[in-house]
N, C-alpha and C positions, 0 to 999 in steps of 0.2 A: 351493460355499462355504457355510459355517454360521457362524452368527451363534447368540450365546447371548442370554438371556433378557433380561441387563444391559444390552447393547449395543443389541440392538435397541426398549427402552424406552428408554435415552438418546435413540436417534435418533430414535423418534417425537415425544417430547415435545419435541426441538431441532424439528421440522419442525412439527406441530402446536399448539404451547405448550399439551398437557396429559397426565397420563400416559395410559397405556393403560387402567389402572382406571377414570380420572374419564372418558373416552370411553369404554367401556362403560357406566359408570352412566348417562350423558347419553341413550344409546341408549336403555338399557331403561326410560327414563321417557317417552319421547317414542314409546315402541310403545306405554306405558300408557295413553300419553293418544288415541294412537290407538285403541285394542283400547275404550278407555268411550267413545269416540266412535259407532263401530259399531253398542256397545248387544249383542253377541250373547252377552256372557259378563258372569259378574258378577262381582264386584272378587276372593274368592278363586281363582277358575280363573283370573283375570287376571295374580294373583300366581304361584300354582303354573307358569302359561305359561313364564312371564318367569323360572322357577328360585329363587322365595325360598320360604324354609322355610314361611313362614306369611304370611296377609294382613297382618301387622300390621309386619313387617319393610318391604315393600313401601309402605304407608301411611307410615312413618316416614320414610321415604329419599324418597318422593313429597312430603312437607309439608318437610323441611330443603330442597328443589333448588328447589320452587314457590311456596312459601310457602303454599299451599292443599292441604288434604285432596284428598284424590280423589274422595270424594264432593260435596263442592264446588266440583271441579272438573266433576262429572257434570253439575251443577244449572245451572255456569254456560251451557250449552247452545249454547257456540261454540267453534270452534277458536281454539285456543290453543297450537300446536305448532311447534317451531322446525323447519325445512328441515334434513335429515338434512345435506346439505352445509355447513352453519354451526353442528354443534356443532361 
């Protein structure tokens, strides 16, 4: 059985209440905040990791989700991550 693209977006967001994009974006902020946590890369390989054109895309869509930079979120030097099971 196949399911098309619509159908199975409908259903995740009836089952999850969000779509598929805004759970992926959810993900690739909460690896961000992982990956500066770590310390082994710096915020452009962070970005490029994670598949955005450039650090500044990445930064953008990091400060609209968390209300903080990602460098202040380096600074604030705690975790600050939601559990992969509650986005």
């Amino acid at each position: 059985m196949q399911a098309n693209y619509g159908s199975l977006s409908r259903n995740f967001s009836r089952v999850f209440g969000k779509t598929i994009e805004r759970y992926s974006l959810l993900l690739k902020i909460e690896r961000a905040k992982e990956l500066v946590e770590y310390g082994g890369m710096n915020l452009s390989e962070i970005a490029y990791s994670l598949g955005y054109q450039n650090p500044s895309a990445l930064s953008k869509q990091f400060k609209k989700e968390t209300g903080m930079s990602l460098r202040e979120y380096q600074k604030l030097g705690i975790t600050r991550r939601i559990p992969l099971d509650k986005i």
